[in-house]
N, C-alpha and C positions, 0 to 999 in steps of 0.2 A: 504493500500500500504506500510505504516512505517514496518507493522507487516510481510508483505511479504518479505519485503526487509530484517528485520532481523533474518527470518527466510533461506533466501538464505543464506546470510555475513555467518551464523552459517555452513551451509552445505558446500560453500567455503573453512572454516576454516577448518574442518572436514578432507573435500579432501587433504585440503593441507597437512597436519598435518602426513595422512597416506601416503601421494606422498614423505613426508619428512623421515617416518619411512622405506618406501619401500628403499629409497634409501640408506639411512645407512646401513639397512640391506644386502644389494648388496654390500655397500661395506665392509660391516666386511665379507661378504661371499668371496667376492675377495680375502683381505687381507688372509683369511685363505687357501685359494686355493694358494695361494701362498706364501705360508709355508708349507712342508711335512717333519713331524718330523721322523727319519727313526730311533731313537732310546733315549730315554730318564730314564735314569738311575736315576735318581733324583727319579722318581715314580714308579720306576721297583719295580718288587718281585721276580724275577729271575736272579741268573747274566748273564741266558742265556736265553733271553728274547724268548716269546711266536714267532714264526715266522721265528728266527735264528735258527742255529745250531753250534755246537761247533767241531771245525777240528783240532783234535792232530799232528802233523808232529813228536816230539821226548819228552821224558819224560813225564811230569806229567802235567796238568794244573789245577794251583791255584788261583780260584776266587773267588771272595765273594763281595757280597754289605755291606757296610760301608756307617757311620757318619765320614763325611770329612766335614771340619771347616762349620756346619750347614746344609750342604747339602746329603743327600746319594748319593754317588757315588760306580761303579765300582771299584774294586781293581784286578790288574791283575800282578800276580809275579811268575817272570820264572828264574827256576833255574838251568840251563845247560835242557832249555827246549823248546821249539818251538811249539805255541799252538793260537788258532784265535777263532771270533765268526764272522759270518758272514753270510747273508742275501741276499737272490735274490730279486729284483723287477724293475720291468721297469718304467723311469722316464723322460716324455722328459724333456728337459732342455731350450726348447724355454724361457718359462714364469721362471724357477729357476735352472738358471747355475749357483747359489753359495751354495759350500758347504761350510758348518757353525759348527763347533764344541767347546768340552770344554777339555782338558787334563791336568795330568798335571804328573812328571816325577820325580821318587825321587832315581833310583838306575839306571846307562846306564852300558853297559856291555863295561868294559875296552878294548882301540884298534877296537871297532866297525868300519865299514867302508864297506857301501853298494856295494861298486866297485867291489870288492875280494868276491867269494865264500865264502871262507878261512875266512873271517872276517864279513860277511853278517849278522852280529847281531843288532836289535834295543830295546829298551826299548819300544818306541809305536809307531805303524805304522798305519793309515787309506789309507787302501785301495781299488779309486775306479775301478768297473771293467763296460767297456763299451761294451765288447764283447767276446767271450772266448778265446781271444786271447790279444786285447789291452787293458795296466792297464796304470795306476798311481799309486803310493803309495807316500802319504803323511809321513813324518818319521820325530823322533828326533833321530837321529844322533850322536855316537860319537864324532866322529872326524874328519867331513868330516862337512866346513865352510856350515852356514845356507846360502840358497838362490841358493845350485847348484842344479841344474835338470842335469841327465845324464841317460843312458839308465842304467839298473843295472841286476845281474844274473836272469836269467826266465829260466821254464821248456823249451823242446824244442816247437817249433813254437807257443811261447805266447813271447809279448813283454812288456818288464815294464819297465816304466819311473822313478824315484825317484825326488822327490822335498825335500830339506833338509828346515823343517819349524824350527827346532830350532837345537843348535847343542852342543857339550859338558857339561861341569855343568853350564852355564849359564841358570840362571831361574829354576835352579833344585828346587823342592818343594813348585814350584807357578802354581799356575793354571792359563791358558794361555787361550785367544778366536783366533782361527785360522779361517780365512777367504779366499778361493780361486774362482776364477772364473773357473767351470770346461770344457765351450767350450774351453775359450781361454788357457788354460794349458795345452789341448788334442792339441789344433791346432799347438800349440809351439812343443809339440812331436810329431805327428804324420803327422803335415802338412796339416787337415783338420778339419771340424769341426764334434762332435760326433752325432750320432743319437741320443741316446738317452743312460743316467745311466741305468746299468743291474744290480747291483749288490754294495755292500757295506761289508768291513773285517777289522775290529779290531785285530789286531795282537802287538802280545811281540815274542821274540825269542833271546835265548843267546847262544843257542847250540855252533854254532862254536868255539866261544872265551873259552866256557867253564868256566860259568861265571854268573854272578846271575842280573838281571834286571826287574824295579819295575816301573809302572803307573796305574793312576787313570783316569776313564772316567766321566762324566757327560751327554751330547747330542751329538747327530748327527742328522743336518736337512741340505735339500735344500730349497732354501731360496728368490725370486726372487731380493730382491738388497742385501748387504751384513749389 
């Protein structure tokens, strides 16, 4: 009976052991399911990754991956130029309405100012798009105070939001972690909440100013807390 018994305690242990590994396992599988890394530059080999594509609007675009302070990052520099990479995919946002990235800003095109056609230039903009019509665009900003959201120039019948996450040379040539909640950002502009992320654009543009402007990428992920 001694010998039954520790022959059960042993098979208990057992169970228990893999009931313990099952569950870990569930949850590093969670934890990954909620995280989708929608671009990482650090281990890229292309500045225009496998899945994007690259959309010229005016001049030339100059990319390349680089060793930035240890890490490889994108380099994206436009010089009286207007040039993006950018990515379709559909993402609800129930489980990760936070976008998560790294940039970081070391040339802004003088007089920038999302408001104006006329002066519609940013050093780096993420922008995301929920439908072919309503956007957001994440930007650092000339000269236009960090923290405004306002509606800004779009083609006709598409609407785009701007969010100013950082704004003149403050922080210029620091690499910065930006975090947004992108229901609640849409619902501030558009008054409801989105279905779902369509799409993702990394953009620079100096065209209008006429004018030269310089950033560096790292990541973009959605993210379920921030």
């Amino acid at each position: 009976m001694m010998q039954e018994g520790k022959i059960m305690s042993k098979r208990w242990r057992i169970v228990l052991s893999l009931l313990i590994l099952g569950l870990c396992g569930g949850a590093a599988g969670m934890a990954r399911a909620e995280t989708k890394v929608l671009v990482d530059f650090t281990t890229g080999r292309e500045p225009v990754p496998k899945g994007w594509e690259l959309s010229v609007n005016t001049g030339e675009a100059h990319m390349q991956l680089i060793q930035d302070e240890g890490q490889q990052a994108l380099q994206m520099r436009s010089d009286q130029a207007s040039f993006a990479i950018q990515k379709q995919e559909r993402i609800a946002l129930q489980d990760t309405p936070w976008l998560v990235w790294q940039w970081k800003v070391t040339a802004i095109p003088p007089g920038g100012d999302f408001r104006r056609s006329a002066t519609d230039d940013q050093a780096a903009q993420l922008i995301a798009a929920f439908s072919s019509r309503h956007f957001i665009t994440y930007i650092w900003d000339s000269t236009v105070p960090k923290g405004t959201m306002d509606a800004a120039p779009a083609p006709l019948f598409k609407k785009l939001f701007a969010l100013v996450m950082q704004s003149g040379t403050t922080g210029l040539g620091t690499w910065m972690t930006e975090r947004r909640n992108l229901v609640e950002d849409y619902k501030k502009a558009y008054g409801e909440a989105p279905e779902a992320l369509e799409g993702i654009r990394i953009q620079i543009n100096s065209q209008h100013t006429k004018s030269r402007a310089e950033s560096y990428w790292r990541a973009v992920k959605v993210t379920a807390q921030p």
